[in-house]
LOTIGU-472723 format. One record per residue: residue in one letter; x, y negated, z of N, C-alpha, C in turn; residue number from 1. Coordinates in Angstrom, 1 decimal. Atoms other than C-alpha are relative to their C-alpha. Last residue first. Example, Ala and Ser with C-alpha at 12.3 -4.5 7.8 and 13.67 -1.06 7.14 Angstrom:
<recs>
<rec res="S" n_east="-0.9" n_north="1.1" n_up="0.0" ca_east="13.7" ca_north="1.1" ca_up="7.1" c_east="-0.8" c_north="-1.1" c_up="0.8" n="2"/>
<rec res="A" n_east="0.9" n_north="1.2" n_up="0.0" ca_east="12.3" ca_north="4.5" ca_up="7.8" c_east="0.9" c_north="-1.2" c_up="0.0" n="1"/>
</recs>
This chain:
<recs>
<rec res="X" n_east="-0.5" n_north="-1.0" n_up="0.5" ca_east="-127.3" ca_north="-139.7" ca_up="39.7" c_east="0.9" c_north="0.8" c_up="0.5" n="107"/>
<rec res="X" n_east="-1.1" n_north="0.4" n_up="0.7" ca_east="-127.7" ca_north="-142.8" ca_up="41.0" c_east="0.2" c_north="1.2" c_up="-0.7" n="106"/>
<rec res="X" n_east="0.4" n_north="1.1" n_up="0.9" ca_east="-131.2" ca_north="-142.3" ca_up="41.9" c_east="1.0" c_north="-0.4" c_up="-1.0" n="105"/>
<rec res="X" n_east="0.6" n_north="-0.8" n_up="1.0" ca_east="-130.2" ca_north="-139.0" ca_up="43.8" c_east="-0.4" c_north="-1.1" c_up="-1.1" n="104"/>
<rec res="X" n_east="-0.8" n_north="-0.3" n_up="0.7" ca_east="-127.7" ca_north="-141.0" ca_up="45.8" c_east="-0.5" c_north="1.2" c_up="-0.8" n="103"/>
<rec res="X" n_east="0.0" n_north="0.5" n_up="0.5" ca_east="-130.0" ca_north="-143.6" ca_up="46.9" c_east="1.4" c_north="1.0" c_up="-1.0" n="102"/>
<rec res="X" n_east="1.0" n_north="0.2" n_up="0.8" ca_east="-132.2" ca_north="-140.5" ca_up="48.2" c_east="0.5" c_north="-1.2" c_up="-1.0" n="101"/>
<rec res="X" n_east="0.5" n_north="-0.8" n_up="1.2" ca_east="-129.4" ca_north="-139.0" ca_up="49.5" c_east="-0.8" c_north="-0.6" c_up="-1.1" n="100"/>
<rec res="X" n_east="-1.1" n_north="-0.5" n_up="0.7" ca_east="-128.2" ca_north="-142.0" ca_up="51.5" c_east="0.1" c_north="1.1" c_up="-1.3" n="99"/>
<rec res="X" n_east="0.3" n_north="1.8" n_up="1.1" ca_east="-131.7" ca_north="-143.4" ca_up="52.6" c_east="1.2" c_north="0.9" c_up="-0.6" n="98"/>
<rec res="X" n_east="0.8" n_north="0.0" n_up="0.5" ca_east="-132.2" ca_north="-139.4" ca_up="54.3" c_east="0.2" c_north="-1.1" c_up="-1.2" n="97"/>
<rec res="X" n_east="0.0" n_north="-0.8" n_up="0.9" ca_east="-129.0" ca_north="-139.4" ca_up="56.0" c_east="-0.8" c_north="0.2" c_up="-1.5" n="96"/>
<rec res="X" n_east="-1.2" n_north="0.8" n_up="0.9" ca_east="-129.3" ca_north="-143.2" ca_up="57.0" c_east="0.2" c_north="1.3" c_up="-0.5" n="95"/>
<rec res="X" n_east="0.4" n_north="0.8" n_up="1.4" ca_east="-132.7" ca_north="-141.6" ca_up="58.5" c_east="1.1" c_north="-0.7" c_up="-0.8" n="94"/>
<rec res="X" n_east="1.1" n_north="-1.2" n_up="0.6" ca_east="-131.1" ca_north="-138.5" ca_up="60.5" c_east="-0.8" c_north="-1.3" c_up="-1.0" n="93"/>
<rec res="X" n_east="-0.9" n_north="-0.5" n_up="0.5" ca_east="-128.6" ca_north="-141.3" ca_up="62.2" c_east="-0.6" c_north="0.8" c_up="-1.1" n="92"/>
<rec res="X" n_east="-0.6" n_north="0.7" n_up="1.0" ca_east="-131.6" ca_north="-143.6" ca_up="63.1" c_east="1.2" c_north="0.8" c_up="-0.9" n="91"/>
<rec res="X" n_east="1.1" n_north="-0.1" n_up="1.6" ca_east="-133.1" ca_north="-140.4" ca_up="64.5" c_east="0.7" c_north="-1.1" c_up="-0.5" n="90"/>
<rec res="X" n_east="1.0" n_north="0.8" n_up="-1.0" ca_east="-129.7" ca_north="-139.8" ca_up="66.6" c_east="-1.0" c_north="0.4" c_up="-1.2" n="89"/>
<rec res="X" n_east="0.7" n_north="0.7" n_up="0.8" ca_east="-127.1" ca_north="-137.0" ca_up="65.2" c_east="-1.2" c_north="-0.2" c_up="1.0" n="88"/>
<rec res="X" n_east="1.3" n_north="-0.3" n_up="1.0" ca_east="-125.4" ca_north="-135.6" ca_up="67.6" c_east="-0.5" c_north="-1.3" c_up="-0.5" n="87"/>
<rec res="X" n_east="0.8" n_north="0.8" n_up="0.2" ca_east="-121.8" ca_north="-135.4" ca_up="69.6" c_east="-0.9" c_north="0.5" c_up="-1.1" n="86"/>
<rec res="X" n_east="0.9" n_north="-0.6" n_up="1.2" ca_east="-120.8" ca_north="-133.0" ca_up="72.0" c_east="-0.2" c_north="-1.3" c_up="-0.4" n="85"/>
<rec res="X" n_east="1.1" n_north="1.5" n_up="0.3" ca_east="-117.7" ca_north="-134.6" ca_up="74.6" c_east="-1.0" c_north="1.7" c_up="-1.5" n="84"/>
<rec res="X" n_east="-0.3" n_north="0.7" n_up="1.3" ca_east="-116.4" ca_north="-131.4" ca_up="76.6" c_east="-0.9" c_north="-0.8" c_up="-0.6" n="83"/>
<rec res="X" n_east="0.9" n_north="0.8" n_up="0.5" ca_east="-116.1" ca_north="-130.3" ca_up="80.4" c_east="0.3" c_north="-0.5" c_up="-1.4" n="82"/>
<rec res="X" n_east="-0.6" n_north="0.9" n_up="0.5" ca_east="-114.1" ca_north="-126.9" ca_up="80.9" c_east="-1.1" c_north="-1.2" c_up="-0.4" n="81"/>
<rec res="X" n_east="-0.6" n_north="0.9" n_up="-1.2" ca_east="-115.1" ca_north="-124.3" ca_up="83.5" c_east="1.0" c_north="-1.3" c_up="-0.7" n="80"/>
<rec res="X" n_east="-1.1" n_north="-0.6" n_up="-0.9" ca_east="-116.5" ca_north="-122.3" ca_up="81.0" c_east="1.0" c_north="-0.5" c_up="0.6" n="79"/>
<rec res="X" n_east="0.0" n_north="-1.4" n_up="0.5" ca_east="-118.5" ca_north="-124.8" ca_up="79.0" c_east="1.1" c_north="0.9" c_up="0.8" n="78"/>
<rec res="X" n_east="-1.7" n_north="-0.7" n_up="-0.4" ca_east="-119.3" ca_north="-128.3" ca_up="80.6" c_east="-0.6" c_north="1.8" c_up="-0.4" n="77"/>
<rec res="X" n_east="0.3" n_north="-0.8" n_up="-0.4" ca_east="-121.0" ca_north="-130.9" ca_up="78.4" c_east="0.7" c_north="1.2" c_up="0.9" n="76"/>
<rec res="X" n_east="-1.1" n_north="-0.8" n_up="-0.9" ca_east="-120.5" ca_north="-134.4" ca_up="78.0" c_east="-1.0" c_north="1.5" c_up="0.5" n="75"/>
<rec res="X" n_east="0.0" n_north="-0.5" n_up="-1.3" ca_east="-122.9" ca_north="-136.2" ca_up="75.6" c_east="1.2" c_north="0.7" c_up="0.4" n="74"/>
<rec res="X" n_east="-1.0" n_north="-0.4" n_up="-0.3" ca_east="-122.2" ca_north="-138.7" ca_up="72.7" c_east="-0.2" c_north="0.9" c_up="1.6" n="73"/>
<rec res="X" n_east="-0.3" n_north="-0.3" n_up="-1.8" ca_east="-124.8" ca_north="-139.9" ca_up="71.0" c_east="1.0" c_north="1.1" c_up="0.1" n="72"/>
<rec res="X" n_east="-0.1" n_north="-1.0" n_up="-1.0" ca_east="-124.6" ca_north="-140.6" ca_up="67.1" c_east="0.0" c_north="-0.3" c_up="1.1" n="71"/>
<rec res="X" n_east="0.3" n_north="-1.1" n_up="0.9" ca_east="-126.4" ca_north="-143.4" ca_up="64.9" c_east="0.5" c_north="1.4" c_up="0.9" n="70"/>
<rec res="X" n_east="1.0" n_north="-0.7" n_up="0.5" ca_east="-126.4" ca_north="-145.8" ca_up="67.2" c_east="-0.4" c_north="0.9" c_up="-0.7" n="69"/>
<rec res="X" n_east="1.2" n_north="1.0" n_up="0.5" ca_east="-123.9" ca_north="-148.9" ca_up="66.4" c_east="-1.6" c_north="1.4" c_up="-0.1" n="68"/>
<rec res="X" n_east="0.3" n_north="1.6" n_up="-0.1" ca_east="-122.1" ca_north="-148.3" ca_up="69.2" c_east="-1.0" c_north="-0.4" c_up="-0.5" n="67"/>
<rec res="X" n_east="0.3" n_north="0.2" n_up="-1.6" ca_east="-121.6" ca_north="-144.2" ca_up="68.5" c_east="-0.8" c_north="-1.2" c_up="0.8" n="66"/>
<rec res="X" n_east="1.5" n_north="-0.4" n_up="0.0" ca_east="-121.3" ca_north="-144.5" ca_up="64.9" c_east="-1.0" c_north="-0.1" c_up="1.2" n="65"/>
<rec res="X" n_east="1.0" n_north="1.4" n_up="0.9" ca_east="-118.4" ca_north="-147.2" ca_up="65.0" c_east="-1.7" c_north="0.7" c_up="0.1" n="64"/>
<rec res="X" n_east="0.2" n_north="1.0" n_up="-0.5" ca_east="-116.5" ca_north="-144.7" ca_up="68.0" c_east="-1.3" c_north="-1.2" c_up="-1.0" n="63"/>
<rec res="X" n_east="0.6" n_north="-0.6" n_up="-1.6" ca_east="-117.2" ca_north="-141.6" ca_up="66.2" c_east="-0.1" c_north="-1.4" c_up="0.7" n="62"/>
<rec res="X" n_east="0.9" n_north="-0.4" n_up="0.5" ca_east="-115.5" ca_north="-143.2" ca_up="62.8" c_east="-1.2" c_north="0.2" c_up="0.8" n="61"/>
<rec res="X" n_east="0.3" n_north="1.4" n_up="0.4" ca_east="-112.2" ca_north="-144.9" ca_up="64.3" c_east="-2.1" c_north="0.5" c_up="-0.5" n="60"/>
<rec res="X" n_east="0.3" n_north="0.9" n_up="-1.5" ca_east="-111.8" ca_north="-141.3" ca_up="66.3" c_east="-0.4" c_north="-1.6" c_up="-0.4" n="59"/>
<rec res="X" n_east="0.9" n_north="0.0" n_up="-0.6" ca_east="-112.0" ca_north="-139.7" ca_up="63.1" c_east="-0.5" c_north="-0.5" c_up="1.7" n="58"/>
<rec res="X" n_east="0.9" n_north="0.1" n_up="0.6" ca_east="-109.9" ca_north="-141.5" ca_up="61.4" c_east="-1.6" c_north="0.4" c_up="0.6" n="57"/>
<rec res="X" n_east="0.0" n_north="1.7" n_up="-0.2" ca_east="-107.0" ca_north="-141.6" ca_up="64.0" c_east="-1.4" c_north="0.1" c_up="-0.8" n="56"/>
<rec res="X" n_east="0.5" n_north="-0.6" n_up="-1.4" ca_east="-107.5" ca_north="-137.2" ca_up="64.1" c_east="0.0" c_north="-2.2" c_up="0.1" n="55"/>
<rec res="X" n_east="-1.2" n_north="-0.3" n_up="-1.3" ca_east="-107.3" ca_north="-137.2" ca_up="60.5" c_east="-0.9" c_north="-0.1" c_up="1.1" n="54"/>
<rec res="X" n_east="-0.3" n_north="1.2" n_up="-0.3" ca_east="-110.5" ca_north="-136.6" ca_up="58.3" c_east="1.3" c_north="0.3" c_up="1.0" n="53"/>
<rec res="X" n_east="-1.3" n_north="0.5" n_up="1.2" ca_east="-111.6" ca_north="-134.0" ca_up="56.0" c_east="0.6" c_north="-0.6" c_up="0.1" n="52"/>
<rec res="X" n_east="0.3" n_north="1.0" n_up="0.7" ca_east="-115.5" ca_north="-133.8" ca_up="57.3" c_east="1.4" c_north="-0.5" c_up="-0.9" n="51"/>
<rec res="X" n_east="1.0" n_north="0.1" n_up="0.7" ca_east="-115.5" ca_north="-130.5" ca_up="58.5" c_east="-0.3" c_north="-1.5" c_up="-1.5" n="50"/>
<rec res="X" n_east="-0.5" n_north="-0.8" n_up="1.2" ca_east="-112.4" ca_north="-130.9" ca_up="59.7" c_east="-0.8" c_north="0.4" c_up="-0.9" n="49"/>
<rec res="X" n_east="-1.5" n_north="0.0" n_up="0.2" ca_east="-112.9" ca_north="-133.6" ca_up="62.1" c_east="0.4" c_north="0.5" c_up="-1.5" n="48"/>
<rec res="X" n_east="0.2" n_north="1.2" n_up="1.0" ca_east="-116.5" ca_north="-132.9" ca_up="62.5" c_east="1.2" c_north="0.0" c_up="-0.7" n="47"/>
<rec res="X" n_east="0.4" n_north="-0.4" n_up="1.1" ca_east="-115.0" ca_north="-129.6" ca_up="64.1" c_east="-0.7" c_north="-1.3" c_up="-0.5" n="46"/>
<rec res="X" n_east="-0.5" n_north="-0.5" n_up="0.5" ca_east="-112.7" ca_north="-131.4" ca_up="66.3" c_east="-0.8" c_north="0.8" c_up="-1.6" n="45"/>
<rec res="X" n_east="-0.6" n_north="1.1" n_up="0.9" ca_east="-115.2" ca_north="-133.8" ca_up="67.6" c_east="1.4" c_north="0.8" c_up="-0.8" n="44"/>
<rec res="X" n_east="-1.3" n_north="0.4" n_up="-0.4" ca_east="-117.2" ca_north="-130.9" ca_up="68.7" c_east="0.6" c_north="-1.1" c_up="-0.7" n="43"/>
<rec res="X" n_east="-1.4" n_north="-0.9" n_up="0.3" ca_east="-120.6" ca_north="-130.6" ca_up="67.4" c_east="0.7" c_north="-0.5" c_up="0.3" n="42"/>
<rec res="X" n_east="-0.8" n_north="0.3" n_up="-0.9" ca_east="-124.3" ca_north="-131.3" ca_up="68.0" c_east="1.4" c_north="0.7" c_up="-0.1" n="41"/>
<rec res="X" n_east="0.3" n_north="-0.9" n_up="-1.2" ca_east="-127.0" ca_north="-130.2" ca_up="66.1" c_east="0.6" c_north="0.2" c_up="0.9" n="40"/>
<rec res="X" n_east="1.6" n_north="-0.4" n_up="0.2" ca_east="-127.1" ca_north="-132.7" ca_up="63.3" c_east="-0.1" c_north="0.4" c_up="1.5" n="39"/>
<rec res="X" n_east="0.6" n_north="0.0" n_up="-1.2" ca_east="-123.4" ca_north="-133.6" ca_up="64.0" c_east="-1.5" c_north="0.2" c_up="0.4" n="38"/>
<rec res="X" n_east="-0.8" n_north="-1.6" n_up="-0.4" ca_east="-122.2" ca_north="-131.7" ca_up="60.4" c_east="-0.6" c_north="-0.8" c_up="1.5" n="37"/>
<rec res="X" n_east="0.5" n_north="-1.8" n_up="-0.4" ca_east="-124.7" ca_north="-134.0" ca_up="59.0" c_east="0.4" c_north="1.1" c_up="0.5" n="36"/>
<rec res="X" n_east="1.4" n_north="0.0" n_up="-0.5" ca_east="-123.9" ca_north="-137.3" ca_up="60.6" c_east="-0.6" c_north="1.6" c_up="-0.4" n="35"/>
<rec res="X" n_east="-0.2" n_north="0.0" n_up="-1.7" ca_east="-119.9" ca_north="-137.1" ca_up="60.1" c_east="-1.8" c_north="0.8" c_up="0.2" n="34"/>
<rec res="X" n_east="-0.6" n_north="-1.5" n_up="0.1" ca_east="-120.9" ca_north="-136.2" ca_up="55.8" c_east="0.2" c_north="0.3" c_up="1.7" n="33"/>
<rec res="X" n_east="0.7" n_north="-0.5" n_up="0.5" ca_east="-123.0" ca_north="-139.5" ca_up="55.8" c_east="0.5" c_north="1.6" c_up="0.3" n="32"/>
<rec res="X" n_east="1.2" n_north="0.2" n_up="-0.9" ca_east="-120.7" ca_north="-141.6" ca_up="57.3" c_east="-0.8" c_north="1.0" c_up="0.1" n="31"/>
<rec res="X" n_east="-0.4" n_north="-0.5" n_up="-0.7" ca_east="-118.0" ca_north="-140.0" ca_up="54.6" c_east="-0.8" c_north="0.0" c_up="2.0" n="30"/>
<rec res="X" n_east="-0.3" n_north="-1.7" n_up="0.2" ca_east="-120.1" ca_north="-140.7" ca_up="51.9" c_east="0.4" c_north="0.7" c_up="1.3" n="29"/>
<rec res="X" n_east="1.1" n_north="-0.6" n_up="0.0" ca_east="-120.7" ca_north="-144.2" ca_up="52.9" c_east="-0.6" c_north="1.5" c_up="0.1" n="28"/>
<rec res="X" n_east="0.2" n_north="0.2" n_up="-1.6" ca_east="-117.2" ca_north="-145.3" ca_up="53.9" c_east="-1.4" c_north="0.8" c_up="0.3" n="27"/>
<rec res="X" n_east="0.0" n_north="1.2" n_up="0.0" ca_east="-116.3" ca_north="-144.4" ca_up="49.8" c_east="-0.7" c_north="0.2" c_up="1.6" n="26"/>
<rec res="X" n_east="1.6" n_north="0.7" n_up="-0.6" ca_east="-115.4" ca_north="-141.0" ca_up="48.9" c_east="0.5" c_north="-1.3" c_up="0.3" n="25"/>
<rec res="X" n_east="-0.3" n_north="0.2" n_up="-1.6" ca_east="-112.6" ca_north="-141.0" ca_up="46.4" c_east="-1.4" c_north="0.4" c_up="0.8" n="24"/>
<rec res="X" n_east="0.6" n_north="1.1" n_up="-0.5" ca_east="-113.8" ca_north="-139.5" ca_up="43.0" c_east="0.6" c_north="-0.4" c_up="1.4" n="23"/>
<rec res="X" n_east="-0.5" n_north="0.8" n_up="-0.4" ca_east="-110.9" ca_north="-137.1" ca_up="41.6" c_east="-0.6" c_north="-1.8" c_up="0.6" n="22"/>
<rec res="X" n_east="0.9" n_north="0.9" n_up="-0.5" ca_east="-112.8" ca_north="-134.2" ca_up="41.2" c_east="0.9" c_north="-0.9" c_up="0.2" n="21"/>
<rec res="X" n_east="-0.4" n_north="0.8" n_up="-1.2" ca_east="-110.6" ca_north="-132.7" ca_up="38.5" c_east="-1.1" c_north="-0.8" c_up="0.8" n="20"/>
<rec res="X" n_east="1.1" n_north="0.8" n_up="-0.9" ca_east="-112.3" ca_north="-130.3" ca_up="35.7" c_east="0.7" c_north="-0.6" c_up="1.7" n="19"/>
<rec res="X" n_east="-0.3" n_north="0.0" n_up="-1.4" ca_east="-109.3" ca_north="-128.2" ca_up="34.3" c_east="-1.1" c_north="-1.1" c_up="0.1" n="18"/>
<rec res="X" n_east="0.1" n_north="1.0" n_up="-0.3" ca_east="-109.1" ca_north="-127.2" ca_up="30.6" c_east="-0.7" c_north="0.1" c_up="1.3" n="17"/>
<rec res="X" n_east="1.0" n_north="-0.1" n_up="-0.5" ca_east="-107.1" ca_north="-124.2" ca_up="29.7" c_east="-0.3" c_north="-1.3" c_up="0.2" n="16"/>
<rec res="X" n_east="0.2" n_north="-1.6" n_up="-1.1" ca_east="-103.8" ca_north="-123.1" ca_up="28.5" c_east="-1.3" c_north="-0.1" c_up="-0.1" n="15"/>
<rec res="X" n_east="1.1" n_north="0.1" n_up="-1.3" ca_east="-103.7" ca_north="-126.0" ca_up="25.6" c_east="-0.2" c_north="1.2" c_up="0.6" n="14"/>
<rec res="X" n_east="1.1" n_north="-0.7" n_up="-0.3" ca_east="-100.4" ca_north="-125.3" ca_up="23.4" c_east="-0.9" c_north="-0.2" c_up="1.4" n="13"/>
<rec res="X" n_east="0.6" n_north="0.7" n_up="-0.9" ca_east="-97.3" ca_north="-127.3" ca_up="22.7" c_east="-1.6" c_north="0.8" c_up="-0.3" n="12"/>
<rec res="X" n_east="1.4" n_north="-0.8" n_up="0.0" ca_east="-94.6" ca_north="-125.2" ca_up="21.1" c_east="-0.7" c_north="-0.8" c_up="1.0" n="11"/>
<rec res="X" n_east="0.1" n_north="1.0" n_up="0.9" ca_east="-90.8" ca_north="-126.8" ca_up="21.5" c_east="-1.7" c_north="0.1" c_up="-0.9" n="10"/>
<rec res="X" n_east="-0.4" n_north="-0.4" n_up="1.2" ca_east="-90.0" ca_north="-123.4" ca_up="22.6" c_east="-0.7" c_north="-1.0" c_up="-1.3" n="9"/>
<rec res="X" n_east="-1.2" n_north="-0.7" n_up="-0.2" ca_east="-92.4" ca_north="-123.6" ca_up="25.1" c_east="0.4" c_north="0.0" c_up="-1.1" n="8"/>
<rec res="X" n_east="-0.6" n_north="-0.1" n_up="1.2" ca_east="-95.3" ca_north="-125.9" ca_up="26.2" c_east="1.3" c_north="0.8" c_up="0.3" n="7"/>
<rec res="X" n_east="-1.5" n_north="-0.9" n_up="-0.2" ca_east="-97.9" ca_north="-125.4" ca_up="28.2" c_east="1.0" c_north="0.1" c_up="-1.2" n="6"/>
<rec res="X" n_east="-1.5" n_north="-0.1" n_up="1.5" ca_east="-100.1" ca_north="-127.6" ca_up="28.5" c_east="0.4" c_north="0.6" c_up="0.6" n="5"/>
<rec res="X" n_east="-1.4" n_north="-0.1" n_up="-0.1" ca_east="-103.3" ca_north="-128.0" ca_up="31.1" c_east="0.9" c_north="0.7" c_up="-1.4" n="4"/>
<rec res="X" n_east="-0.4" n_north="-1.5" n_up="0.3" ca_east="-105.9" ca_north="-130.3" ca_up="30.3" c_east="1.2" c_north="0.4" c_up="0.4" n="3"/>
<rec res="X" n_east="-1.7" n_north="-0.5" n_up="0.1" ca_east="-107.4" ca_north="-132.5" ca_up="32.6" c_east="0.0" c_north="0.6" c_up="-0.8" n="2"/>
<rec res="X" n_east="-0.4" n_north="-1.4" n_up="0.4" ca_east="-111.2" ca_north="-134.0" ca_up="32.6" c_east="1.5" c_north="0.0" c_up="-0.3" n="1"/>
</recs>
C-alpha cells in the first residue's frame, strides 16, 4: 500500500492512500490470460493487447503454445485478405481450468 504526500510550506500531510498492484505476472499468468482471450479464436493482435504484451513477446508466446498444443493456429480468409486465427485446444481449456483452481487455493 502507497501513501500519497503532499507537502507544502514545510507541512507534510497524507492526501490519500493509494492501493498499488505491483505483483509481476509470472509465465503462468500470462499463459493463462493468451488461452482465455483465444477461447473462440482471435487475432494475434488482439491477444497482443488483450494480454499486455509486445509484438516480440507475443510472437515468443504463440509460437511455445502452438508446439506444445495448447493453441491451433488456422488461416482464414476475410474480405479478400487471408489471416492466422488462433484458439484455444482442450489441453489449453484444461491448463485454464488447473490454473484457476491452483490459483483459488492460493488465495
Amino acid at each position: 500500500m502507497a501513501r500519497l504526500a503532499l507537502t507544502m510550506f514545510g507541512e507534510r500531510k497524507v492526501v490519500s492512500t493509494i492501493e498499488l498492484n505491483t505483483k509481476r505476472r509470472d509465465r503462468h499468468d500470462i499463459v493463462a490470460e493468451i488461452l482465455k482471450t483465444a477461447r473462440e479464436g482471435r487475432i494475434k493482435t488482439h491477444i497482443m493487447y488483450k494480454a499486455k504484451l509486445s509484438y516480440s513477446q507475443i510472437n515468443t508466446y504463440l509460437k511455445l503454445l502452438v508446439d506444445k498444443g495448447f493453441l491451433e493456429n488456422n488461416t482464414v480468409r476475410r474480405k479478400r485478405q487471408i489471416i492466422s486465427v488462433y484458439r484455444t485446444t482442450h489441453k489449453g481449456i484444461l491448463y485454464i481450468d488447473n490454473i484457476e483452481a491452483v490459483n483459488l487455493l492460493l488465495g
